[in-house]
C-alpha positions in Angstrom: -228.7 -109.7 -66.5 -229.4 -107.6 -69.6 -228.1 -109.6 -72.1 -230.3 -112.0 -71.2 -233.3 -109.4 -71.1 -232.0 -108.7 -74.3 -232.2 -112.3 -75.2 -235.7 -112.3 -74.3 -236.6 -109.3 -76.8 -236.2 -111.6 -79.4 -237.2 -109.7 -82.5 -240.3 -113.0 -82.3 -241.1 -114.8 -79.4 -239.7 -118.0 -79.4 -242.5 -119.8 -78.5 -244.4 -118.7 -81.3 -242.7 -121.1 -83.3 -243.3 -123.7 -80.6 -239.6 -123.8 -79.1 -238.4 -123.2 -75.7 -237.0 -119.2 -74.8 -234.5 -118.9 -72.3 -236.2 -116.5 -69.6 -235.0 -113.4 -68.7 -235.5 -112.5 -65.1 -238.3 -110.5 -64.4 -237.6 -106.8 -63.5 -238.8 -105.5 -60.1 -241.2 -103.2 -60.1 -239.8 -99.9 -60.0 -241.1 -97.2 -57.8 -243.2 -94.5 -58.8 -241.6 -90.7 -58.2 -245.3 -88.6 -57.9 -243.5 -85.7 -58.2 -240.5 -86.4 -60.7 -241.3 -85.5 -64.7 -238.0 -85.8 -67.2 -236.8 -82.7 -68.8 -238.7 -81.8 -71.5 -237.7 -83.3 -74.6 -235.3 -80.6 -77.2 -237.2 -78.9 -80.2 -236.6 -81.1 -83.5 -233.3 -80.9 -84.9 -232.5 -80.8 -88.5 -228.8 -80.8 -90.5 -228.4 -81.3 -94.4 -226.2 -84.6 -95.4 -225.3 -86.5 -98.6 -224.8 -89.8 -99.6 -224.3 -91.9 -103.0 -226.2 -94.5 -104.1 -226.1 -96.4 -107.6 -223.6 -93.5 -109.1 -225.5 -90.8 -107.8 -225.3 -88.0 -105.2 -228.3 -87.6 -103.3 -228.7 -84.5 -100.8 -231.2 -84.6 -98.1 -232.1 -83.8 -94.5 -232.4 -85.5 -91.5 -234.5 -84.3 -89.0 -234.9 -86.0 -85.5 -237.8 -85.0 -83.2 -240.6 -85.8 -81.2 -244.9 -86.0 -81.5 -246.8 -86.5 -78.8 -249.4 -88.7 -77.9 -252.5 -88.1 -76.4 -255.4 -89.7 -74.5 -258.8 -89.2 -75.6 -259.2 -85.6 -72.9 -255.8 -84.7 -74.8 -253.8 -85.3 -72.1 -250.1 -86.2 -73.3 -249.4 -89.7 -72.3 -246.3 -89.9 -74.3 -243.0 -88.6 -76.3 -242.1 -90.7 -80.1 -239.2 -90.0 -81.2 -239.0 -90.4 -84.9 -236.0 -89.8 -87.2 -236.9 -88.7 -90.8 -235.0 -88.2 -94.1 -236.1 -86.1 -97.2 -234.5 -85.5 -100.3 -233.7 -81.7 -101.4 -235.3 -79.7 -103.8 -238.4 -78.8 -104.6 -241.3 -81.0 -103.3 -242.5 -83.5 -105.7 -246.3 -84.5 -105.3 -245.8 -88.0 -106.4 -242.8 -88.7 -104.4 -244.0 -91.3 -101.3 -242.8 -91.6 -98.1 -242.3 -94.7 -95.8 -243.2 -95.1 -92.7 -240.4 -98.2 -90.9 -240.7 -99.5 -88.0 -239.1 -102.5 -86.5 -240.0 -105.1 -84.1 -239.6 -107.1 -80.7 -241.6 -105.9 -78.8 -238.9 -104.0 -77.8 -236.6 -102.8 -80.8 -236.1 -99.5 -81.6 -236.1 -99.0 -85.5 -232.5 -98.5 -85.9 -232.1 -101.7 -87.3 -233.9 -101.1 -90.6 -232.5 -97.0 -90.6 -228.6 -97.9 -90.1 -228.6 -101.4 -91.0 -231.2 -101.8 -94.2 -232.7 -99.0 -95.8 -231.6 -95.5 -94.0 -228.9 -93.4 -96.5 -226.0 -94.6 -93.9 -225.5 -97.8 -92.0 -222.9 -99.7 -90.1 -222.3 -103.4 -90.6 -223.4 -105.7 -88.1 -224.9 -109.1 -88.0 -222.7 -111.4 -90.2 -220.1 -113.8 -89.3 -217.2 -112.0 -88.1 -218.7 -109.0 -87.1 -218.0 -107.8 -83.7 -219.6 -105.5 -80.9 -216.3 -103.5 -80.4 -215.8 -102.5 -84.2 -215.6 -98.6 -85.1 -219.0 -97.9 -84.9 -218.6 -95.3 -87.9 -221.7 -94.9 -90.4 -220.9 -95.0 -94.2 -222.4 -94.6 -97.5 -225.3 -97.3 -97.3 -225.9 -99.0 -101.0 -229.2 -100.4 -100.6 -230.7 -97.2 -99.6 -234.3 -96.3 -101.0 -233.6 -92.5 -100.2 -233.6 -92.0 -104.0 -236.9 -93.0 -104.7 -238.7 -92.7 -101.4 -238.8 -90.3 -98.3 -237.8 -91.9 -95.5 -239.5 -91.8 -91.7 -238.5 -94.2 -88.7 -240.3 -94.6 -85.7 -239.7 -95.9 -82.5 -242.3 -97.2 -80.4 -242.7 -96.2 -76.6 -239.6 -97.5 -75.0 -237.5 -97.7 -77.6 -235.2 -95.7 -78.7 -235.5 -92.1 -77.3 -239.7 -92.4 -76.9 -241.3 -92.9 -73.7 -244.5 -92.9 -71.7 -245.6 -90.3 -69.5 -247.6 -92.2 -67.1 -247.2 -94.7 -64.4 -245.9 -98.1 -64.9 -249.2 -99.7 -64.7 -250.8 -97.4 -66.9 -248.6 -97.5 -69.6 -248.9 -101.4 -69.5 -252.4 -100.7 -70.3 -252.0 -97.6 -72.9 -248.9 -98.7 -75.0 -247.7 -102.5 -74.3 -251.0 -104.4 -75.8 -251.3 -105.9 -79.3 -254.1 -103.6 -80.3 -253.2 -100.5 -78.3 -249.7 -100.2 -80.0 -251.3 -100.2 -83.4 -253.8 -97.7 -82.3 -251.3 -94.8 -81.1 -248.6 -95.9 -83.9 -251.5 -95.6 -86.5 -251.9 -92.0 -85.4 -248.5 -91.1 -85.2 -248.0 -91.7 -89.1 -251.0 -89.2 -89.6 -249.9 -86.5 -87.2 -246.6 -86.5 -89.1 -247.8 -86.7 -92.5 -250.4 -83.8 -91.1 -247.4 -81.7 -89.9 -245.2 -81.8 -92.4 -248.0 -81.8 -95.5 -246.9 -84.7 -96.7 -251.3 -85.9 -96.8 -251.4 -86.0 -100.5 -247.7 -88.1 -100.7 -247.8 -92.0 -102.0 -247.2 -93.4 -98.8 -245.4 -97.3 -98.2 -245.2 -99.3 -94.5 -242.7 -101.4 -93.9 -241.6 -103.1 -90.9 -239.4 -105.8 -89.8 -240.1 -108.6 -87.6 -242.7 -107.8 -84.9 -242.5 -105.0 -87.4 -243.5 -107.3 -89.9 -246.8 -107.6 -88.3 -247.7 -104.4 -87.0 -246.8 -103.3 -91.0 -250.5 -104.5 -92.0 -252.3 -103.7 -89.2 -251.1 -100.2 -89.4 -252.0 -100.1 -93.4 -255.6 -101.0 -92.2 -256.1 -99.1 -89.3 -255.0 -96.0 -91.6 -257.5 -97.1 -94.4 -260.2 -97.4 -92.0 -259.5 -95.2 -88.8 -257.7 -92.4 -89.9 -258.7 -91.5 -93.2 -255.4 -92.5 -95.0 -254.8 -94.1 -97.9 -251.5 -96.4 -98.2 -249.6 -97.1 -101.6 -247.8 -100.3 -100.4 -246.5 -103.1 -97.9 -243.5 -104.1 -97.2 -242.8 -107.2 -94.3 -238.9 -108.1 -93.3 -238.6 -111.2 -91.7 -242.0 -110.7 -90.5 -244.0 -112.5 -87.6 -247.3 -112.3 -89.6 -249.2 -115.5 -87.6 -248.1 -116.7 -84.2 -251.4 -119.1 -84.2 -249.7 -121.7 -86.4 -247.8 -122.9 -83.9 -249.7 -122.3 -80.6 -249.8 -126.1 -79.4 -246.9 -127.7 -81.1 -247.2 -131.1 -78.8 -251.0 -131.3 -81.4 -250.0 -129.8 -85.0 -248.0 -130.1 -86.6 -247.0 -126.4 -88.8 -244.1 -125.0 -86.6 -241.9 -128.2 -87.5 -243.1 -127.9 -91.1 -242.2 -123.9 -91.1 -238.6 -124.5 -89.6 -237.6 -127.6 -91.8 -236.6 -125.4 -94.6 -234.8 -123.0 -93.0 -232.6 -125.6 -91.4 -232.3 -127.4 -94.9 -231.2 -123.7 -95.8 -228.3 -123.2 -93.7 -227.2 -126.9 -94.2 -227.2 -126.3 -98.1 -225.3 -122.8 -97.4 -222.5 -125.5 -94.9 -222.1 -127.2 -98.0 -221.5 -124.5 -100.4 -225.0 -124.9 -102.4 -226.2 -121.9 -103.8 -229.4 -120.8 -102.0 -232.2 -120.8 -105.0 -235.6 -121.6 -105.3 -234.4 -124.1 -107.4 -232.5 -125.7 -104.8 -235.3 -124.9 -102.0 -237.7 -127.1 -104.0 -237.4 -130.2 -103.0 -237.6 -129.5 -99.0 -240.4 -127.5 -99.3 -242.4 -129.6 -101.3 -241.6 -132.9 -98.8 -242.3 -130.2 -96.1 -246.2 -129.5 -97.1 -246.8 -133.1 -97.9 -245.0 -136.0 -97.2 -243.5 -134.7 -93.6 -247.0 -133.6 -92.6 -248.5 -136.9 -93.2 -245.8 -138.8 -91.6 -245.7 -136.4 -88.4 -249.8 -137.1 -88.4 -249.5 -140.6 -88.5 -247.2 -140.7 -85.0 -245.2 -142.7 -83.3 -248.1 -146.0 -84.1 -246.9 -146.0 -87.6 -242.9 -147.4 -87.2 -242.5 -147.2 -90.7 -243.6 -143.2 -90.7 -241.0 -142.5 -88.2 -238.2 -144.6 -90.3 -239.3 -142.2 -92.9 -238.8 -138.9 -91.1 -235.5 -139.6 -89.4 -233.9 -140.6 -93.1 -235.6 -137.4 -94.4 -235.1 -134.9 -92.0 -231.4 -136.2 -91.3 -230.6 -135.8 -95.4 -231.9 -132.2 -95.1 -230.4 -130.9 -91.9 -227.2 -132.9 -91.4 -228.2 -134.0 -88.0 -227.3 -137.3 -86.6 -230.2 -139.7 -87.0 -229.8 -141.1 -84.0 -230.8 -137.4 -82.9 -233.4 -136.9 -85.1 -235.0 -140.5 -83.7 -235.5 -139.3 -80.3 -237.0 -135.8 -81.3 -239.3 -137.8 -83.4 -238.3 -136.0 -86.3 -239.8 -132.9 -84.4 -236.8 -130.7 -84.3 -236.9 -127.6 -82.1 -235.0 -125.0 -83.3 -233.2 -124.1 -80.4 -231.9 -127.9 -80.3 -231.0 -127.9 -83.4 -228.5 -124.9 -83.0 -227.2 -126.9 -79.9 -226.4 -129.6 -81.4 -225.3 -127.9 -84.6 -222.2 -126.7 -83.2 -221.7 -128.8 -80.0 -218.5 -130.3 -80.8 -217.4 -127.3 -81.9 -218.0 -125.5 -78.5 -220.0 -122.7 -80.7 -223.6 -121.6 -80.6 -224.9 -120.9 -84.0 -227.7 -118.1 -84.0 -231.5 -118.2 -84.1 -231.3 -115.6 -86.7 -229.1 -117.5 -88.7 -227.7 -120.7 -87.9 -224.8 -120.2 -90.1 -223.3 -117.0 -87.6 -221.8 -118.7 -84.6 -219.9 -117.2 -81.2 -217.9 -119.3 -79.0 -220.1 -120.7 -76.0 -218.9 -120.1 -72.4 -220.7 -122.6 -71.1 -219.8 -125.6 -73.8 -220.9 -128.8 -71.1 -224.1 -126.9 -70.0 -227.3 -129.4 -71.1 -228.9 -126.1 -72.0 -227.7 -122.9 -73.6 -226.9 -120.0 -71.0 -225.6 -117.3 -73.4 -227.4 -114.9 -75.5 -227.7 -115.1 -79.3 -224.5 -114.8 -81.6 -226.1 -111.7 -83.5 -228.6 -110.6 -81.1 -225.7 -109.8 -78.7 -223.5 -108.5 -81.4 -225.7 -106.1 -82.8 -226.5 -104.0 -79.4 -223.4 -102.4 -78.8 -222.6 -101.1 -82.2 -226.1 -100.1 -83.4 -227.0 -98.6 -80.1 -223.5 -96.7 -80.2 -224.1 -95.4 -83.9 -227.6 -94.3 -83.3 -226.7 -92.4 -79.9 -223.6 -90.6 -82.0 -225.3 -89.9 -85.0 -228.2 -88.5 -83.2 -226.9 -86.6 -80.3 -223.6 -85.1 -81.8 -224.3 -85.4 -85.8 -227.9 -84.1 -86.1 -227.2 -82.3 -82.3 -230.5 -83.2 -80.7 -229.5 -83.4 -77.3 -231.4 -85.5 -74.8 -230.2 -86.5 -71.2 -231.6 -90.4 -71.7 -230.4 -94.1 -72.3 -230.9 -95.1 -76.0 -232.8 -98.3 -76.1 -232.3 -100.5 -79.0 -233.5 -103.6 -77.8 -235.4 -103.0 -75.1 -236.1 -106.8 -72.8 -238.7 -104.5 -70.4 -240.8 -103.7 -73.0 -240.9 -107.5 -74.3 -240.8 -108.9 -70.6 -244.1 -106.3 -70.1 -246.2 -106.6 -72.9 -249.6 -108.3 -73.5 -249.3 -111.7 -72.4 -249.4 -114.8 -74.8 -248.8 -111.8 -77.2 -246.8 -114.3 -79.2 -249.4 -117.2 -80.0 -252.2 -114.8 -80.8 -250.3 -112.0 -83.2 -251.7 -112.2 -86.9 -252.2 -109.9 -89.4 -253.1 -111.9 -92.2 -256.5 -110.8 -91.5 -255.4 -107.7 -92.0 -253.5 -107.9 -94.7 -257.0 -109.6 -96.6 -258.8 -106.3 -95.6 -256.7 -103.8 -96.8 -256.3 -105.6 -99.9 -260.0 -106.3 -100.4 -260.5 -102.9 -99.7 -257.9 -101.3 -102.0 -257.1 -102.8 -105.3 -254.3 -100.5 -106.0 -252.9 -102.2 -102.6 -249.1 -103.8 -103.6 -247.4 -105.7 -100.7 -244.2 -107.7 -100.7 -243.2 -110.1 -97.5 -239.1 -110.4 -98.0 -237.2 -113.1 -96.0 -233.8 -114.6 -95.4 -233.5 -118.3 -96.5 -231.5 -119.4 -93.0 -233.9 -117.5 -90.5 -235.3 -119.8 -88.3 -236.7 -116.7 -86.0 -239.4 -116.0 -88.6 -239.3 -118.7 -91.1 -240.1 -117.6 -94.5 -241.7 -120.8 -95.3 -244.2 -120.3 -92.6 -245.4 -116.5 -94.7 -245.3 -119.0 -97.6 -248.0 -121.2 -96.1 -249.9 -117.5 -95.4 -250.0 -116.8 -98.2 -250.5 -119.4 -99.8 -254.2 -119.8 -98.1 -255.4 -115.9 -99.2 -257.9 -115.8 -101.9 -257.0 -113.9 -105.5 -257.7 -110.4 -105.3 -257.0 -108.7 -108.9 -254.1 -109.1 -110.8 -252.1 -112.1 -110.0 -248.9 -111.0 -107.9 -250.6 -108.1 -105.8 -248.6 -110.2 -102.9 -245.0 -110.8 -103.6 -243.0 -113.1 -101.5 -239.1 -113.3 -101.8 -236.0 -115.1 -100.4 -232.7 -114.4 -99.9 -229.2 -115.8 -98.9 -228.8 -114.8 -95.4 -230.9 -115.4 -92.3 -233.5 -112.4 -90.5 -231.2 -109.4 -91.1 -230.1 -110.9 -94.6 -229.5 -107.1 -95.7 -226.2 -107.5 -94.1 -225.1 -109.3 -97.0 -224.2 -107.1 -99.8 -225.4 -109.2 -102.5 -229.3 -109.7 -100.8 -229.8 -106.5 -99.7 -228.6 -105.3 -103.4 -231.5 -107.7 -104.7 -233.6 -106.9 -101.9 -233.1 -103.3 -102.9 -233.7 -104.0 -106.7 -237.3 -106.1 -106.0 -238.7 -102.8 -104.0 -237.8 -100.3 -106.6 -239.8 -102.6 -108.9 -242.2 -102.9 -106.2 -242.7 -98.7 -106.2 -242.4 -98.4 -109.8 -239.4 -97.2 -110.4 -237.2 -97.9 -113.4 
C-alpha cells in the first residue's frame, strides 16, 4: 500500500481545493521499543565538487549533517538532517544564503535540491520520464549556487531526520501546523549560528506545503528569533487552504482551478502559454463564472451560460460539464480527460499521463502519473549521492515522500493552512522585505490563480511590486522544463539583485 500512502502525501491536500483524495490506509500503530535508541547519527560529512552554470565553473562544498532539536529542559527530541552547499573562496559578507524546504506534509527537500535549484539534479517529472531511468545526477542549469549559498532541510520524517520520542509525542512536538514552524524556525538560526553565517543576506524558499511554511518561517524569524530575512520565494505554493473549505457554499476552489484546466487544454492544442493568452479565462473566472455559479441551479439561463463557457475553455463534453453544474472537480476532470484513452493524466499536470490499470473502474485506483514517477529516481539519487558521494553513512530508509507523516499530521491541516497573514506581517514589518510566489500554468495541485486572488486582496506596502507573482509553461514541478526553469531562474536573480 505505499504508493497509495504516497498518493496521500500529496505535496497539498486535495481537499483543500475542495476535491475528493483517494485514502490511503491508515498505518497501525506501531509498538513502542522502551529500550531501543538508533545508532547515533555520523559526524557531518563534507567533499568539494564542481559544476557549470551560464559558462562558468563554480567550485563549492557540500556538506551533509545533522542539528538537533531540543525541548524547552534541552532534552534532544530530534535529529534534522540538512544538506548544504557553499561556494569556495574567501567568504563574502554580502553573499546570502537560502534556506529550501519543500512540502507535503511529508516530502523531504530533495525535490527542490536535485530537481530545481541544487548545483546537480536528475530529470524527473515530465512526460516520458520514467522511475527506472539512470538515476545519475548532472550539471543542473538553473542552479542559483552562483549567486546564493544554498541549505536544504528536511523536516522530521523526511529524508534522513527523525524524532526521538514516542509516537504520540512526536504527533504532538513535530506533526502540527504551528509546532513545525516553531522547531524549523530555530533550525535556520542554529545553522546560521554555527556556521557564522548571522550577518549573511538570507532568502526562504519553499515549495508547496513548502510554499506556506516559507512565510511563516520569515516571520517567526523576524519576530522570534531575532533574524532578519532578505527575501521570499513560494513554488507552487499552498498559501490559503480556507478558500475552499466548503466547496458545496462558495464558490473560489472552482474559480481557482478553471484556469489551470483552460491551461493544459490551450498547451493540447499547441497554444503558447502567455499571460496574453491566460487573459481571457481569468478574467470570465473572477467575474462572470462567479456570478453565474451564485445565481444556481434557479437561474436556467446561468447554467446554459456555464456549460458553453466552461466546455470552450476545458474541452470537456458539455453534456459533462451539465451534470457537474459547471463545478468541475479536478480529480474528475483528469478522469474524464483521458478516459477513452485508458490514461490518467496528473494532478500536477494534466498534460503528463500513465497508462491506467484499472481503465473501467468508476473511480481512479492508481497513484498519480508524476507523483509515482518521481519516488524512485529522486529517492535513489539522494540515498547515492549522499551515502556514497559525500560518504555520510547512516543505517536508515530515505524518505522522500513520506504518506505517515501526511496520514499523522494535525487534522483538517489542509482547510485551515494560510500564511497570507503572515506574509502581510513580515512585509509590514520590513520594507526591504522582496517576495516572489512562482507557479506552473497547468498545476491544478496548487493553482496559481488561486495565489493570484491572495494577492490580489493585500494592501500596498511601499514600492509597487514588493510581491511578484509569475507563471510558467509546465504544471507544479514546471522546473522540469528546461525553458521555465531557465526563466524561472532568470526572475530570481533579478529578484536578489544580481545582474
Amino acid at each position: 500500500m505505499r504508493a497509495y500512502a504516497r498518493f496521500a502525501t500529496l505535496l497539498l491536500a486535495t481537499a483543500a481545493l475542495g476535491t475528493a483524495t483517494i485514502a490511503a490506509d491508515k498505518p497501525a500503530d506501531k509498538p513502542a521499543a522502551a529500550d531501543a535508541s538508533p545508532l547515533p547519527f555520523p559526524a557531518d560529512a563534507s567533499i568539494r565538487q564542481v559544476t557549470h552554470v551560464a559558462g562558468k565553473a563554480i567550485n563549492y562544498a557540500v556538506t551533509v549533517g545533522s542539528l538537533p532539536v531540543r525541548d524547552a529542559d534541552g532534552k534532544k527530541t530530534a535529529e534534522v538532517v540538512f544538506t548544504a552547499y557553499t561556494i569556495d573562496g574567501p567568504r563574502n559578507p554580502d553573499r546570502p544564503v537560502t534556506f529550501a524546504f519543500n512540502g507535503g506534509p511529508g516530502a523531504a527537500s530533495v525535490y527542490l535540491n536535485l530537481g530545481a535549484i541544487g548545483p546537480k539534479r536528475i530529470q524527473f517529472g515530465a512526460q516520458g520520464d520514467s522511475p527506472s531511468d539512470p538515476a545519475r545526477l548532472h550539471d543542473n542549469p538553473g542552479t542559483w549556487l552562483d549567486f546564493t549559498d544554498l541549505v536544504f532541510i528536511d523536516p522530521v520524517g523526511t529524508g534522513f531526520s527523525r524524532s526521538l520520542l514516542k509516537r504520540d509525542e512526536t504527533d504532538k512536538a513535530f506533526f502540527m501546523i504551528d509546532k513545525d514552524i516553531n522547531y524549523l524556525s530555530r533550525i535556520v538560526y542554529d545553522w546560521l549560528a554555527k556556521n557564522g553565517r548571522m550577518a549573511s543576506p538570507k532568502y526562504i524558499v519553499g515549495e508547496s506545503y513548502g510554499g506556506y511554511r516559507a512565510p511563516a518561517i520569515a516571520h517567526a524569524l523576524q519576530t522570534d528569533m531575532g533574524v532578519g530575512v532578505s527575501g521570499v520565494v513560494m513554488v507552487s505554493p499552498a498559501l490559503d487552504g480556507r478558500t475552499a473549505a466548503d466547496p458545496d457554499v462558495s464558490p473560489m476552489s472552482w474559480v481557482a482551478t478553471l484556469p489551470s484546466m483552460a491551461a493544459a487544454y490551450y498547451e493540447r492544442q499547441g497554444k503558447p502559454l502567455t499571460p496574453a493568452q491566460m487573459a481571457e479565462v481569468e478574467t470570465y473566472a473572477r467575474t462572470d463564472f462567479v456570478t453565474d455559479l451564485l445565481r444556481g441551479r434557479e437561474d436556467p439561463a446561468a447554467v446554459d451560460r456555464i456549460v458553453q463557457k466552461v466546455s470552450g475553455y476545458t474541452g470537456l463534453d458539455p453534456a459533462f460539464v451539465r451534470r457537474a453544474g459547471g463545478r468541475i472537480d479536478s480529480r474528475a476532470f483528469l478522469r474524464e480527460l483521458y478516459r477513452d484513452q485508458g490514461r490518467l493524466g496528473s494532478w500536477y499536470d494534466p498534460n503528463v499521463t500513465a497508462y491506467d490499470p484499472y481503465p473501467w473502474s468508476p473511480n481512479q485506483r492508481a497513484g498519480d502519473p508524476i507523483l509515482d514517477g518521481i519516488y524512485a529516481p529522486t529517492t535513489s539519487a539522494m540515498v547515492d549521492f549522499v551515502t556514497n558521494q559525500v560518504g555520510w553513512k547512516v543505517d536508515a530508509h530515505y524518505e522522500a515522500l513520506n504518506g505517515e507523516v501526511n496520514e499523522r499530521w494535525e487534522k483538517g491541516w489542509f482547510t485551515r493552512i494560510e500564511s497570507a497573514s503572515e506574509l502581510r506581517a513580515a512585509l509590514a514589518i520590513d520594507p526591504k522585505l522582496k517576495v516572489m510566489i512562482v507557479h506552473g500554468y497547468n498545476d491544478l495541485s496548487c493553482p496559481y490563480f488561486q495565489s493570484r486572488m491572495v494577492v490580489a486582496q493585500m494592501p500596498d506596502m511601499g514600492k509597487p511590486g514588493r510581491i511578484q507573482l509569475r507563471t510558467y509553461p509546465g504544471g507544479h514541478m514546471f522546473y522540469s522544463r528546461g525553458d521555465s526553469q531557465a526563466a524561472f531562474r532568470r526572475d530570481v536573480m533579478a529578484l536578489y539583485g544580481v545582474s
